[in-house]
KEKE-3310 file (N, C-alpha, C; in steps of 0.2 Angstrom, whole numbers, plus 5000, padded with zeros to 4 digits):
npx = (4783:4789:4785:4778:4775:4765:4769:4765:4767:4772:4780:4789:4793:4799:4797:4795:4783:4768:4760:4747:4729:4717:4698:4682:4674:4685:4700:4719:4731:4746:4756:4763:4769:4766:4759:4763:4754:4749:4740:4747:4757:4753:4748:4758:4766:4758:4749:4735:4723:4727:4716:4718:4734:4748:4750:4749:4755:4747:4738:4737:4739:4743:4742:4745:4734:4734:4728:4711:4698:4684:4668:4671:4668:4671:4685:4701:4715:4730:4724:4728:4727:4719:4717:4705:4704:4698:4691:4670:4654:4642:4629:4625:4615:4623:4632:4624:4620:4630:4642:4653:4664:4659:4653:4650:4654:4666:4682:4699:4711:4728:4725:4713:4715:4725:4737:4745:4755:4768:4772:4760:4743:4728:4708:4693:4685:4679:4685:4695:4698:4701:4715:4719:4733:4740:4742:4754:4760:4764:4756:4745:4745:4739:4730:4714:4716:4724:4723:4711:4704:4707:4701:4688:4684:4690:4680:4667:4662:4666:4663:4671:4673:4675:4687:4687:4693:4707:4711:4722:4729:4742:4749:4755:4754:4739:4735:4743:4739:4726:4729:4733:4719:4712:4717:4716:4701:4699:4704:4705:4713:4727:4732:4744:4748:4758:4770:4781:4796:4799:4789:4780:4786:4783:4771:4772:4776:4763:4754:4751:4748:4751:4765:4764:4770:4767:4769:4771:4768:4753:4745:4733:4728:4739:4733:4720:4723:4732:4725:4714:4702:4690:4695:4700:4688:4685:4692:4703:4706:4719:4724:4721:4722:4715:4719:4722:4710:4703:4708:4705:4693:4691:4698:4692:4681:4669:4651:4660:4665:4670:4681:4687:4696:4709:4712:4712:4714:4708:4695:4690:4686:4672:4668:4657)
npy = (5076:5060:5043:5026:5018:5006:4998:4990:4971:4967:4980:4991:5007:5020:5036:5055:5061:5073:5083:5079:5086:5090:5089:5096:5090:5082:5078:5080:5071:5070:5056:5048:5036:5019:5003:4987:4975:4959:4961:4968:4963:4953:4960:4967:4957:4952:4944:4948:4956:4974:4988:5001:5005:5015:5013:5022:5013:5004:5004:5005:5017:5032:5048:5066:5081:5091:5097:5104:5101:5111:5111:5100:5100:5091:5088:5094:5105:5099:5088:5071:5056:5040:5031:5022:5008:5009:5015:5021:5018:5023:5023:5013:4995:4986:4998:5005:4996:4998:4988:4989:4983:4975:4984:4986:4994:4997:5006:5005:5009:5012:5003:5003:5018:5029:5029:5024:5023:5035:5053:5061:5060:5060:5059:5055:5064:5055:5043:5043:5044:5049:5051:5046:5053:5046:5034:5028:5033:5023:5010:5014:5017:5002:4998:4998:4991:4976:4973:4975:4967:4956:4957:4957:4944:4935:4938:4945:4937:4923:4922:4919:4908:4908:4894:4886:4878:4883:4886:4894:4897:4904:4915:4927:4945:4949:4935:4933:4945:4939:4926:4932:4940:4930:4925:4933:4933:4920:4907:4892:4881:4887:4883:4886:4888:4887:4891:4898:4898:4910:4917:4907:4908:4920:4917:4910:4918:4926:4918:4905:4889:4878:4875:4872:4866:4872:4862:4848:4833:4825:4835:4839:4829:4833:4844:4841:4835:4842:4850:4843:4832:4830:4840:4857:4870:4882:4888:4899:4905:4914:4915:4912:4903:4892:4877:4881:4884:4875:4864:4871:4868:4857:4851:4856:4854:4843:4853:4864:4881:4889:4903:4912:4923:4926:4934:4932:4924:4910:4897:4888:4869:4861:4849:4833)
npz = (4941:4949:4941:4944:4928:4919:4904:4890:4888:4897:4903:4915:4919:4927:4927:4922:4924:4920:4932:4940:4941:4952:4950:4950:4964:4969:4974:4977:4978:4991:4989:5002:5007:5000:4995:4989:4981:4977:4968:4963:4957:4949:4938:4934:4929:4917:4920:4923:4917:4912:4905:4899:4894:4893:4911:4926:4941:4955:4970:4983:4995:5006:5013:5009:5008:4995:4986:4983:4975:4967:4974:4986:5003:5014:5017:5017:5013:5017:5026:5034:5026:5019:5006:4998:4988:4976:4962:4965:4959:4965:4964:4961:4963:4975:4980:4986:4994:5004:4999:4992:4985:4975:4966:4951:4941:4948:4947:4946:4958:4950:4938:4929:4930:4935:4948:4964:4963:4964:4966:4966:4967:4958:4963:4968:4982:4989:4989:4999:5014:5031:5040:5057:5065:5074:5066:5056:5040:5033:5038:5038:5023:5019:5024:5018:5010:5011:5024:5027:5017:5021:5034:5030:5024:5036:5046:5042:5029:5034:5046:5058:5072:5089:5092:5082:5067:5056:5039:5029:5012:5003:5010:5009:5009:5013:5017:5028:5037:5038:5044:5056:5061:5062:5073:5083:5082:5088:5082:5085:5079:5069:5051:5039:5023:5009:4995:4998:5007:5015:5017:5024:5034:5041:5043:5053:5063:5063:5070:5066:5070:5061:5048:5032:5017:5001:4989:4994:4992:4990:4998:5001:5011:5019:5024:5030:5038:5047:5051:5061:5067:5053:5044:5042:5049:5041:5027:5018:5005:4995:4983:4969:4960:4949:4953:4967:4973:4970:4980:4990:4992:4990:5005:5015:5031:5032:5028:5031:5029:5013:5009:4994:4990:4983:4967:4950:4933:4930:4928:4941:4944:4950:4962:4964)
capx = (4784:4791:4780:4780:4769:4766:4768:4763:4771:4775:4786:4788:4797:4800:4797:4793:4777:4764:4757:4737:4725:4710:4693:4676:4672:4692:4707:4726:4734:4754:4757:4771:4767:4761:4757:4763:4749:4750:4739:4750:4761:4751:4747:4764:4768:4753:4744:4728:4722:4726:4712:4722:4740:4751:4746:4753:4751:4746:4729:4736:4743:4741:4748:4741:4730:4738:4724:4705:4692:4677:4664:4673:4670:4674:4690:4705:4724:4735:4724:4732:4720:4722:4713:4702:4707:4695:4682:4664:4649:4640:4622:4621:4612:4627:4634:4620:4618:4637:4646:4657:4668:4655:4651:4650:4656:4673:4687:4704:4719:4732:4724:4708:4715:4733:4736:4748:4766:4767:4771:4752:4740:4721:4704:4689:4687:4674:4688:4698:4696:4705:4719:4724:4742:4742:4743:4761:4758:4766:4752:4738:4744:4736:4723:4708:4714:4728:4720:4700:4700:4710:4694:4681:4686:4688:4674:4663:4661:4666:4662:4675:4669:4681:4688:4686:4701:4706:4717:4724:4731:4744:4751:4756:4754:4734:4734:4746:4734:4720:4730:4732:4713:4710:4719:4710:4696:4698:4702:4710:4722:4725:4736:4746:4751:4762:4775:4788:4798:4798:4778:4777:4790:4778:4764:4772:4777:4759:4750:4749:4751:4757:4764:4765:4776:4759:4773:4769:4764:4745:4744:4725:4729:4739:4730:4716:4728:4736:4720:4714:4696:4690:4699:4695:4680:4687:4696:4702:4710:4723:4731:4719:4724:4713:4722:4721:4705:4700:4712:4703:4686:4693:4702:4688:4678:4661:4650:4662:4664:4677:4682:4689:4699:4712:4711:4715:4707:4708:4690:4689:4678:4669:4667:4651)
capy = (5071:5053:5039:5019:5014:5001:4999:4986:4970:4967:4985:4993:5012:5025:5041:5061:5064:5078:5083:5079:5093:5089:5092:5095:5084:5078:5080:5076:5069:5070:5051:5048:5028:5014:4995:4980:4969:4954:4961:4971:4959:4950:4965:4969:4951:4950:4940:4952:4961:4982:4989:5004:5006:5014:5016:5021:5007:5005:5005:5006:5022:5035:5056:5072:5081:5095:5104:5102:5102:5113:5105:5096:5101:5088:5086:5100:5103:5097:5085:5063:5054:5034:5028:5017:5005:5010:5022:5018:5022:5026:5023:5004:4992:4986:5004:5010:4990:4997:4984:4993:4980:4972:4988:4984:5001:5001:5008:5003:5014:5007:4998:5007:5024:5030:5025:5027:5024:5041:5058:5063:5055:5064:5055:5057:5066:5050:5038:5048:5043:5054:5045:5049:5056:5040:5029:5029:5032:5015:5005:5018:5015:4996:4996:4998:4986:4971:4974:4976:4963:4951:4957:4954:4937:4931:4941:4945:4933:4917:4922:4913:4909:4904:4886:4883:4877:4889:4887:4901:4895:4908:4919:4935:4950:4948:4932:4936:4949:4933:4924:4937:4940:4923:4922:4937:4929:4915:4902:4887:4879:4888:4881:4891:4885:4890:4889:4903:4900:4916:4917:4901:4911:4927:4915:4907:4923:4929:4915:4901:4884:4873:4877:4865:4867:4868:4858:4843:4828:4827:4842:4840:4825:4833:4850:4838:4828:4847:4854:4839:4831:4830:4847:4863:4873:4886:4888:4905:4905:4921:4914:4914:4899:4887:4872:4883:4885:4867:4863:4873:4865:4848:4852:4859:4848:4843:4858:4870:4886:4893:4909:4915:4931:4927:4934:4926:4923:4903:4894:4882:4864:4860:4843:4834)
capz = (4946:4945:4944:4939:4923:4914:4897:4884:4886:4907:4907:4918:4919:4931:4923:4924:4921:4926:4939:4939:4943:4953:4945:4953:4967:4968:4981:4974:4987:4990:4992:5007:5008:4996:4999:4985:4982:4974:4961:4956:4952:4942:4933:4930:4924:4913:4921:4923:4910:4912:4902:4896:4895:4900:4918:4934:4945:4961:4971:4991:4997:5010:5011:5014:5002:4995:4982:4985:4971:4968:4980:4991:5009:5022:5017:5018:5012:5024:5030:5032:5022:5016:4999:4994:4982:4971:4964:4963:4956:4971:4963:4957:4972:4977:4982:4989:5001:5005:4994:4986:4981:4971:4962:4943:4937:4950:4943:4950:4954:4947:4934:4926:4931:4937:4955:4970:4965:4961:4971:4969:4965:4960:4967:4971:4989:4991:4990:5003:5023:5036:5045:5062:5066:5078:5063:5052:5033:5031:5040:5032:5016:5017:5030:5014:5006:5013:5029:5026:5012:5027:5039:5027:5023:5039:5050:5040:5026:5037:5053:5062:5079:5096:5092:5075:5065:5050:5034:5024:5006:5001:5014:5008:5012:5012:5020:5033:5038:5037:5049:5062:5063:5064:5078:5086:5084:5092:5081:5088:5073:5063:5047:5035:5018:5004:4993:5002:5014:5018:5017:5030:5043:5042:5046:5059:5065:5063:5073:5062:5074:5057:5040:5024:5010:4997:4985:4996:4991:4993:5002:5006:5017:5026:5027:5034:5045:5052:5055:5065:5064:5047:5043:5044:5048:5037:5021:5015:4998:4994:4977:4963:4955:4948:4958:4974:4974:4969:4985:4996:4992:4995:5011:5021:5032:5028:5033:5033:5024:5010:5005:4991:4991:4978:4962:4945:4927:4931:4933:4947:4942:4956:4960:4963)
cpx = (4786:4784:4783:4774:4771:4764:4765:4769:4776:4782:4786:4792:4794:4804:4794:4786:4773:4760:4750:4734:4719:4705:4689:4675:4677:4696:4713:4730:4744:4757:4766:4772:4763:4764:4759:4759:4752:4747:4743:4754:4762:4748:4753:4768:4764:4751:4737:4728:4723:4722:4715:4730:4745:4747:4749:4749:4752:4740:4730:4741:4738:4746:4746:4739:4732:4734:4715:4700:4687:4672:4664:4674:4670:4680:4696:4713:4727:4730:4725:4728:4724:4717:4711:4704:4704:4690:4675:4659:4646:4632:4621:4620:4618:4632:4630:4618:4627:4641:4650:4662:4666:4649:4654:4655:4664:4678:4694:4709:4724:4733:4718:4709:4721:4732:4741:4755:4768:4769:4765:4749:4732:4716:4699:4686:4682:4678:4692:4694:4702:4710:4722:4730:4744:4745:4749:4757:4758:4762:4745:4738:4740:4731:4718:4712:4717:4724:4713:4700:4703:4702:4687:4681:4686:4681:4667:4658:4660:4664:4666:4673:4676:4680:4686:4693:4699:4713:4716:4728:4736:4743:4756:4752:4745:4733:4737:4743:4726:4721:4731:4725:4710:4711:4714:4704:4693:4700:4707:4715:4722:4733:4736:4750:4753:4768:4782:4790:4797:4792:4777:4782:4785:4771:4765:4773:4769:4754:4749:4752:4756:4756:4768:4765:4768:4764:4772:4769:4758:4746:4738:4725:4732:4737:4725:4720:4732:4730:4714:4706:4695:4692:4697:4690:4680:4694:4698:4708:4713:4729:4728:4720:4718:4715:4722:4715:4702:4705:4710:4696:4687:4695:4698:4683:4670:4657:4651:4660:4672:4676:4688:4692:4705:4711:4715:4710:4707:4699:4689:4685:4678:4666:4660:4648)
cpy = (5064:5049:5033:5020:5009:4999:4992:4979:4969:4974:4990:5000:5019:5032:5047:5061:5071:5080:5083:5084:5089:5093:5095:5090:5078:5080:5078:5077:5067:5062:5050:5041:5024:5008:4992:4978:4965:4955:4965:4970:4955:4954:4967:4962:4948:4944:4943:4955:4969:4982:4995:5007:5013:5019:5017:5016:5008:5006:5006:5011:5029:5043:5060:5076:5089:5100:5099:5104:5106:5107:5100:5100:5097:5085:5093:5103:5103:5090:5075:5060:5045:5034:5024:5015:5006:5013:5019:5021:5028:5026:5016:5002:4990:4991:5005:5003:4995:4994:4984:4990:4974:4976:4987:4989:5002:5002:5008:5004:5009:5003:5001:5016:5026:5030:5027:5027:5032:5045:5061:5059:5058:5057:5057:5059:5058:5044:5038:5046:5046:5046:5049:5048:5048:5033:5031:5030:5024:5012:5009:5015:5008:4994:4995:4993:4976:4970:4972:4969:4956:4951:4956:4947:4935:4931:4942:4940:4924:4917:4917:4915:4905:4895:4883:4881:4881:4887:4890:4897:4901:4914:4926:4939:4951:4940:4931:4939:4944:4931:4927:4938:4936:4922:4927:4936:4925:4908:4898:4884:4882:4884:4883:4885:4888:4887:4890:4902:4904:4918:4913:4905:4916:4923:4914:4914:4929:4926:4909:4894:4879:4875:4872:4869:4865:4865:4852:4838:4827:4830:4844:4835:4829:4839:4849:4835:4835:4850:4850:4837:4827:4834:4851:4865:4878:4884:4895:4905:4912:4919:4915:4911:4895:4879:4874:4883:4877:4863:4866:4870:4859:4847:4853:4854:4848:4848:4864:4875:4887:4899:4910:4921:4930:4927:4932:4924:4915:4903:4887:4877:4862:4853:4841:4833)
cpz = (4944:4947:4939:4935:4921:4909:4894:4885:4894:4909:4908:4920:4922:4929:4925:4920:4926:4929:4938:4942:4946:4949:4950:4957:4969:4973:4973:4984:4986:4992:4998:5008:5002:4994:4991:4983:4978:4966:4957:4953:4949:4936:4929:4927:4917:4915:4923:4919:4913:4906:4896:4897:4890:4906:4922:4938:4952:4966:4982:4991:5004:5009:5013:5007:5002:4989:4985:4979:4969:4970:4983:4999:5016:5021:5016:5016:5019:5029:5028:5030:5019:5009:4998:4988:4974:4969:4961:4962:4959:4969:4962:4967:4975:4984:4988:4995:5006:5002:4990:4983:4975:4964:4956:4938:4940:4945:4946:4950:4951:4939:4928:4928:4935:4944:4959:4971:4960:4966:4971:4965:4963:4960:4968:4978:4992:4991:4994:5012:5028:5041:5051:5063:5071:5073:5056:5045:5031:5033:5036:5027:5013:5022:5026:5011:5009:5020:5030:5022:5017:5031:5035:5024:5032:5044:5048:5034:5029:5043:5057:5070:5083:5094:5087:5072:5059:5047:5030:5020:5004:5006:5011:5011:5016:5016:5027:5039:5042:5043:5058:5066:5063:5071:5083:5089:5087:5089:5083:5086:5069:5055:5041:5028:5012:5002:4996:5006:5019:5020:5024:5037:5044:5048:5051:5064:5065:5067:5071:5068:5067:5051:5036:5019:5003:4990:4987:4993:4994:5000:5005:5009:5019:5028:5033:5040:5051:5055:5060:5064:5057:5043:5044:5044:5042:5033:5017:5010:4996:4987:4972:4957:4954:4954:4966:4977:4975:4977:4990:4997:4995:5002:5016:5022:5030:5033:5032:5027:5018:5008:5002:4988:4987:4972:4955:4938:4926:4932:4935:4944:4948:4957:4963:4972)
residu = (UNK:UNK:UNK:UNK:UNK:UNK:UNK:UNK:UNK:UNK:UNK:UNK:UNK:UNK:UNK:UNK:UNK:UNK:UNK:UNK:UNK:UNK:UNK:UNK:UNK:UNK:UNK:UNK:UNK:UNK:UNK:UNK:UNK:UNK:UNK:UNK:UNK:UNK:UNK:UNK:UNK:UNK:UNK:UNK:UNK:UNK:UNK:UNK:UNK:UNK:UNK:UNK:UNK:UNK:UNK:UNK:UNK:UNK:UNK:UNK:UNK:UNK:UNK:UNK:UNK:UNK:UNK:UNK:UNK:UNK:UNK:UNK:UNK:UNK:UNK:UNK:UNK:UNK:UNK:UNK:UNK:UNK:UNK:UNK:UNK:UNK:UNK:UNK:UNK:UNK:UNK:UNK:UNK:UNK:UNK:UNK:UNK:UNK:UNK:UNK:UNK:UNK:UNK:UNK:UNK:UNK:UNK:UNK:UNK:UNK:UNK:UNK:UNK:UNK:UNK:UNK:UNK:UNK:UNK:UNK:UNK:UNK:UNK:UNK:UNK:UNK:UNK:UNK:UNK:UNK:UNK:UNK:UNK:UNK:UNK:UNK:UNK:UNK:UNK:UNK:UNK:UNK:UNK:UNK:UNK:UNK:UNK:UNK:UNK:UNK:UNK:UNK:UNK:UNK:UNK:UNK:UNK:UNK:UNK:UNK:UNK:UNK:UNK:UNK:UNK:UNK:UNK:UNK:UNK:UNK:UNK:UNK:UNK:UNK:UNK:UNK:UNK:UNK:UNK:UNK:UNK:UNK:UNK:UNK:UNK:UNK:UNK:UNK:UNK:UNK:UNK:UNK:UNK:UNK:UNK:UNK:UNK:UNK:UNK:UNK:UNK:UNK:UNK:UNK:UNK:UNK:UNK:UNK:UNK:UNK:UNK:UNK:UNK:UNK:UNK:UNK:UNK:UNK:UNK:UNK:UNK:UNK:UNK:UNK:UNK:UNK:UNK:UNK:UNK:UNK:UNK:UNK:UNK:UNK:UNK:UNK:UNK:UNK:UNK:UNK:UNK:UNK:UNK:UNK:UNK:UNK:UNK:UNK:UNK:UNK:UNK:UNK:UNK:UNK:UNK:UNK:UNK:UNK:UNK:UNK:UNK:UNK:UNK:UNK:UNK:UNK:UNK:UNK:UNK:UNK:UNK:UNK)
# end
């Protein structure tokens, strides 16, 4: 089958390798869809550490599960299934609150274990969630992670309430997603910031009332000046920079909340 790895050295090549076999406890799944992130293209630029190379990269995909494991029975061949981005222990406290994204032990396709840019891709049937026929492969492929990691940042970690103001830092594909559910929510302004042109038209086109060019000149005046007040009630960061971070703290009004959902080996100083 072809698949992308990534080698030693940010490179990256699209090559025959073969076919993974489920084990015990495993599906292999025919991928027909898989999502970009962002991390994975600071994994493919070295900017994140891969642990073992070379790796098929990739951690968002969706297909239809085409062998089944010994003791796997609520899952089936043939049946549409998305992926979780990554496998986890399933015993540590974290797991077992739900928190799986904060599971010590995860292991993450693409990155710790071959992943979704692949024609199949093997899993454990525990990482595996049935997708209804109503929903495309192409929107499956990213709902577990671009999507979810958008809904858990704004909903559950911020709780944005009707008539808040809300600034998203880095609008890709993950924050774009942010914006949307912001607006669902209810929030009153919200304001989109980035470097991309292209990134600031998406937002605009996602709900965003005002987008600033984050190249500005002091840029947390006018984040505070576009979100009205003292600034925002919310601050939601999707870049992972040191500097964005330190940008988002400054910029939210006093009170508010931040969240952090860009990731990055930068540490943030915290001012006093």
């Amino acid at each position: 089958m072809k698949a992308v790895r990534l080698y030693e050295g940010s490179e990256l090549r699209i090559e025959e390798v073969p076919e993974p076999e489920s084990g015990p406890g495993e599906i292999r799944i025919a991928i027909q869809a898989a999502g970009v992130c962002g991390t994975d293209l600071h994994a493919a630029r070295g900017l994140l550490p891969v642990p073992d190379l070379p790796v098929i990269m990739g951690h968002e995909g969706a297909g239809i599960v085409d062998t089944v494991g010994e003791g796997v029975t609520d899952l089936s061949v043939g049946d549409r299934v998305l992926l979780l981005p990554s496998e986890t222990c399933g015993t540590c406290s974290a797991c077992q609150r739900g928190h799986l994204g904060l599971c010590p032990r995860a292991q993450i396709f693409g990155m710790a274990r071959d992943g979704t840019f692949a024609e199949k891709v093997v899993a454990p049937a525990s990482c595996a969630m049935l997708l209804p026929d109503t929903v495309p492969f192409e929107h499956g492929a990213i709902l577990a992670d671009a999507v979810a990691t958008a809904y858990h940042a704004v909903s559950t970690r911020a709780g944005i309430e009707g008539g808040e103001g809300v600034a998203v830092i880095g609008c890709g594909g993950v924050g774009y997603h942010a914006i949307l559910l912001a607006r669902l929510l209810g929030a009153e302004r919200i304001v989109a910031i980035d470097a991309s042109e292209g990134a600031l038209r998406r937002a605009e086109a996602a709900g965003a009332d005002v987008m600033l060019d984050a190249r500005a000149d002091d840029i947390r005046k006018a984040i505070r000046r576009a979100a009205g007040g003292d600034g925002p009630d919310v601050v939601i960061e999707y870049v992972g920079k040191k500097a964005t971070v330190e940008l988002a703290i400054a910029s939210v009004a006093r009170g508010g909340r931040v969240i952090v959902g860009g990731v990055g080996m930068e540490s943030p100083e915290l001012g006093p």
